[in-house]
C-alpha positions as CSV (number, residue, x, y, z in Angstrom):
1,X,0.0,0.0,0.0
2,X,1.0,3.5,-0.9
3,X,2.3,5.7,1.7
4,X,0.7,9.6,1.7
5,X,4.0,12.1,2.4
6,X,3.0,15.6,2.5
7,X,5.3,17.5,0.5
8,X,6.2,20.9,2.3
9,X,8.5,23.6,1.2
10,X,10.6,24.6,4.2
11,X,12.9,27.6,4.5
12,X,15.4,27.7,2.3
13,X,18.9,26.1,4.0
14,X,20.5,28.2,6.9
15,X,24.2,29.3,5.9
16,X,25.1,27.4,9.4
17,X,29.2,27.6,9.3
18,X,29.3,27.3,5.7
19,X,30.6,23.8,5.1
20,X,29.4,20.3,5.1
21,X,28.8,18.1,8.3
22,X,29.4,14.4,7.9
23,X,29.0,11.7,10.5
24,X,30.6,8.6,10.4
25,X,33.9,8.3,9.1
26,X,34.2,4.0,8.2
27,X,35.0,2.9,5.0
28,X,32.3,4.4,3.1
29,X,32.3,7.6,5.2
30,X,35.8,7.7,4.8
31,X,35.9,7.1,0.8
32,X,33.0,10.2,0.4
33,X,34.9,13.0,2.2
34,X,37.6,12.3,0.3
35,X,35.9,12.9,-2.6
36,X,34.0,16.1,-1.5
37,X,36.8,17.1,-0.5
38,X,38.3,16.6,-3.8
39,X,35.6,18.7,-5.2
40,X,36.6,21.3,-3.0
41,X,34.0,20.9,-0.5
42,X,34.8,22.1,3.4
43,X,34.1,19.4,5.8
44,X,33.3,19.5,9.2
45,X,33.4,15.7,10.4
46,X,32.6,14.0,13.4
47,X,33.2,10.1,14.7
48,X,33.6,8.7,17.9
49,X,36.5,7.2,17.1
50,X,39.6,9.8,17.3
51,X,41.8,7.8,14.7
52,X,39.1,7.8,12.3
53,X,38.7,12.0,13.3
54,X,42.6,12.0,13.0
55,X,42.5,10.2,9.4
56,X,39.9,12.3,8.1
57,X,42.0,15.9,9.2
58,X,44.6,14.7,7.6
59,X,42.8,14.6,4.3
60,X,42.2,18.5,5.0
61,X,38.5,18.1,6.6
62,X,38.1,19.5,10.0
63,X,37.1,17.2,13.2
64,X,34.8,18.2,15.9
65,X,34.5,16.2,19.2
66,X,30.7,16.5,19.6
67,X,27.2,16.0,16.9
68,X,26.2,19.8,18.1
69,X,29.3,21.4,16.1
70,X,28.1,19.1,13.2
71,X,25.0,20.3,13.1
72,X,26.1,24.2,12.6
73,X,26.3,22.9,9.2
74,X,23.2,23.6,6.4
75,X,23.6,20.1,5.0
76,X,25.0,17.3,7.2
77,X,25.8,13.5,6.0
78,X,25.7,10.8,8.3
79,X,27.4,6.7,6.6
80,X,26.3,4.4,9.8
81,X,26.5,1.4,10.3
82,X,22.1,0.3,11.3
83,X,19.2,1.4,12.3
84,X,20.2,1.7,15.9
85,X,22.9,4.1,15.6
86,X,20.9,5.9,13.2
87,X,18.5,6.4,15.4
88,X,20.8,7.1,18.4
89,X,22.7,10.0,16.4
90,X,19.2,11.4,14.7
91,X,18.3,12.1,18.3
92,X,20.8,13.9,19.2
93,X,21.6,15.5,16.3
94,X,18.0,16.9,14.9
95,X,17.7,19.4,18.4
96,X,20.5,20.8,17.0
97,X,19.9,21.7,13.2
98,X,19.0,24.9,12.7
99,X,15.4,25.3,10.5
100,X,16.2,24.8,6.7
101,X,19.1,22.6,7.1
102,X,19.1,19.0,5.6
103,X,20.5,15.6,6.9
104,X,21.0,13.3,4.3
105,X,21.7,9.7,5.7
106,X,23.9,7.2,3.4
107,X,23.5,4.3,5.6
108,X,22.0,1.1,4.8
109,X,18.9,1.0,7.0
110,X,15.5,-0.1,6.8
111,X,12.5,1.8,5.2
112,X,10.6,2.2,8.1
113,X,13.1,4.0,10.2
114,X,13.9,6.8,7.0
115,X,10.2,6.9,6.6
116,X,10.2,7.9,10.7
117,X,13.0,10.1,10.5
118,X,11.6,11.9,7.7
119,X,8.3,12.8,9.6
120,X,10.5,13.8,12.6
121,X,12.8,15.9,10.9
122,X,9.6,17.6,9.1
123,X,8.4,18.5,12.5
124,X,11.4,20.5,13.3
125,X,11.7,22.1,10.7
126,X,14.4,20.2,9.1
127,X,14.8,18.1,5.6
128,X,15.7,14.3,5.8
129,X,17.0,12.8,2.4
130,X,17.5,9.0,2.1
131,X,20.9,8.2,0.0
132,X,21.8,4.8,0.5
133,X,25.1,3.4,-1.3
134,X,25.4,1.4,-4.2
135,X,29.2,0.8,-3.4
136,X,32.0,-1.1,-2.1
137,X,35.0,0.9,-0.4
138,X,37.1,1.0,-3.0
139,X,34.7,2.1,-5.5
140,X,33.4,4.9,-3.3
141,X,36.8,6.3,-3.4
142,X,37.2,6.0,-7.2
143,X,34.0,8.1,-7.3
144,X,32.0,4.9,-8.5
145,X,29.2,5.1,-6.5
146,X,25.5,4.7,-7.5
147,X,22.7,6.6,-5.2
148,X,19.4,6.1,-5.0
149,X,17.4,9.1,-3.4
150,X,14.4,9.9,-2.0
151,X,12.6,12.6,0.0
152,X,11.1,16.2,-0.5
153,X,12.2,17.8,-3.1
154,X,13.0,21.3,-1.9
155,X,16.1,19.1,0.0
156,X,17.0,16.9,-2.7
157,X,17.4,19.7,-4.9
158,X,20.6,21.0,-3.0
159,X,21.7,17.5,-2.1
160,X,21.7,15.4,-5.6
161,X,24.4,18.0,-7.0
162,X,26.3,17.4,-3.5
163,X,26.0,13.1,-4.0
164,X,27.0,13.8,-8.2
165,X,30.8,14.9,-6.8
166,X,31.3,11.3,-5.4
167,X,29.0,9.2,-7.7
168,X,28.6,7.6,-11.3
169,X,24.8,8.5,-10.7
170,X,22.4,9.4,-8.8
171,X,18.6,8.2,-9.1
172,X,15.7,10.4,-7.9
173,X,12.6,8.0,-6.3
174,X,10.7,10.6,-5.3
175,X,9.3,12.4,-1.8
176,X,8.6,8.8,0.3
177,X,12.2,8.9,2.5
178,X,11.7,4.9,2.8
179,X,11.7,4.1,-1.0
180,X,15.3,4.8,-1.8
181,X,16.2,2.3,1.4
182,X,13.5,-0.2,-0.4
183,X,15.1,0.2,-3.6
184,X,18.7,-0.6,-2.1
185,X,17.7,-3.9,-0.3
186,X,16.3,-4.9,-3.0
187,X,20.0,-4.5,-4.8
188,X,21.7,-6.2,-2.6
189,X,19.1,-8.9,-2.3
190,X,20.0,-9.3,-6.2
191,X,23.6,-8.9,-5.6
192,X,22.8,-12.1,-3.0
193,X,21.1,-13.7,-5.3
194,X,24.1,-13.2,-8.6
195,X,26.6,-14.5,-6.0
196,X,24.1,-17.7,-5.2
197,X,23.6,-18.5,-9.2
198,X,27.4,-18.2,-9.6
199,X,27.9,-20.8,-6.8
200,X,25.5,-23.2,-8.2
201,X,26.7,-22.8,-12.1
202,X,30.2,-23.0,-11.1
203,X,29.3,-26.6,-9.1
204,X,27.6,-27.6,-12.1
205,X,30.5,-26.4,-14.8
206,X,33.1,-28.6,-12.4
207,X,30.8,-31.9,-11.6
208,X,31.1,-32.4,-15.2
209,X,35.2,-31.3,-15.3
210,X,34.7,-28.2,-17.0
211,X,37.1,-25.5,-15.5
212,X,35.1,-23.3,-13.4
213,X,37.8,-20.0,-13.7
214,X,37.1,-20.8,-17.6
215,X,33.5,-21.2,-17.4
216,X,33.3,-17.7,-15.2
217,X,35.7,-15.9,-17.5
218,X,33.2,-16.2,-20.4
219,X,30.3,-15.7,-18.6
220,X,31.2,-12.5,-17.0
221,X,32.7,-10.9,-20.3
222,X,30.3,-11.8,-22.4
223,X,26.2,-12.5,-21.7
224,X,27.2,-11.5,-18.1
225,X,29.2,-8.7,-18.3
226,X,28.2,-7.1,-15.4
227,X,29.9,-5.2,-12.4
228,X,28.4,-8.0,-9.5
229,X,29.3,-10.9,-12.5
230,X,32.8,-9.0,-13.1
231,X,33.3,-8.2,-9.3
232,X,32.3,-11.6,-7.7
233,X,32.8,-14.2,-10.1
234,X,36.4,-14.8,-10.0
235,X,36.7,-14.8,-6.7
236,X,33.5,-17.4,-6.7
237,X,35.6,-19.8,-9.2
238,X,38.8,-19.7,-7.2
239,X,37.0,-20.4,-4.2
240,X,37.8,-17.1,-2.8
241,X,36.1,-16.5,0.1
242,X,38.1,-14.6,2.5
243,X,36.9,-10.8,3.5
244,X,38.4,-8.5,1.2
245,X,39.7,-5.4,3.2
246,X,37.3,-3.1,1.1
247,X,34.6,-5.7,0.4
């Protein structure tokens, strides 16, 4: 069943300190400063881990020790880990956002929870954008990222142009804050599913002693030829199962 959002223009975004605020500082967190800050972006960033503050200053963002210097900022990012900590840092964080500003949250989390935020953020006066990553670390750095987006449009308008500096694309689902969550578990539930159907074709290619490297070679350069098929499949045939650093 459809969802009703009201769609509200709020006041336009509060100058704040005149950078960007970003929460969260892993690898994806990590991988997007560097890029806005690339694009010559100014970064105020905040995690509660100091090596990961430490990391990110020497990449030439600044570090605050606290969510309520973060939220000077008009737009402020947040790359978390679950709903939980989502939740925790929304909390604390939307008291402090000044009327107009945006937080755009990259995380992987469930529908329900952007679809909460969203309301609550409304309520105060604030714009909530769902952005979740189409990305592994590595690619985020390169700037390979895909985005899918949702929330009210008054927000996304200032935000899309902010995702584009660290993205191959980035794909507008309209005012529900849940959808763009919806639409990336459902990637990675297809990404599951890729790495599944290489499992089982490579068993088959080798029960009947056909090399399964050779068999996943042609596949994934040919009727295949596909990021997940490229990305997974060797490691799939060589029996490669051991956590990449940046997987």
């Amino acid at each position: 069943m459809m969802r009703a959002f009201r769609s509200v223009r709020l006041p336009q975004g509060v100058r704040g300190n005149g950078g960007l605020g970003f929460v969260g500082l892993g690898k994806i967190g990590n991988g997007m400063v560097t890029n806005l800050l690339k694009a010559g972006q100014r970064l105020v960033v905040y995690d509660p881990n100091a090596a990961a503050r430490d990391a990110a200053e020497q990449l030439g963002a600044s570090s605050v020790t606290s969510l309520e210097e973060v939220a000077k900022c008009p737009v402020v990012f947040s790359a978390l880990p679950d709903d939980q900590v989502l939740r925790r840092v929304a909390t604390e964080l939307l008291p402090a956002l000044k009327p107009g500003a945006i937080h755009v949250s990259c995380s992987t989390v469930s529908p329900n929870i952007s679809r909460a935020l969203a309301e609550e953020h409304l309520a105060g006066g604030v714009g909530f954008v769902a952005a979740p990553v189409f990305a592994r670390p590595d690619g985020m750095r390169r700037g390979e990222a895909t985005f899918p987006v949702s929330g009210p449009s008054w927000a996304k308008e200032k935000v899309i142009p902010l995702l584009e500096k660290t993205a191959l694309g980035v794909h507008d689902f309209g005012e529900d804050a849940g959808a763009a969550n919806v639409v990336k578990l459902g990637g990675n539930f297809l990404i599951a599913a890729a790495i599944q159907a290489l499992s089982e074709a490579n068993a088959l290619a080798e029960s009947y002693e056909v090399d399964r490297e050779k068999f996943t070679s042609l596949m994934s350069s040919t009727i295949f030829d596909c990021l997940i098929y490229r990305g997974y499949g060797h490691r799939v045939a060589a029996r490669d199962h051991h956590p990449y650093p940046d997987a």
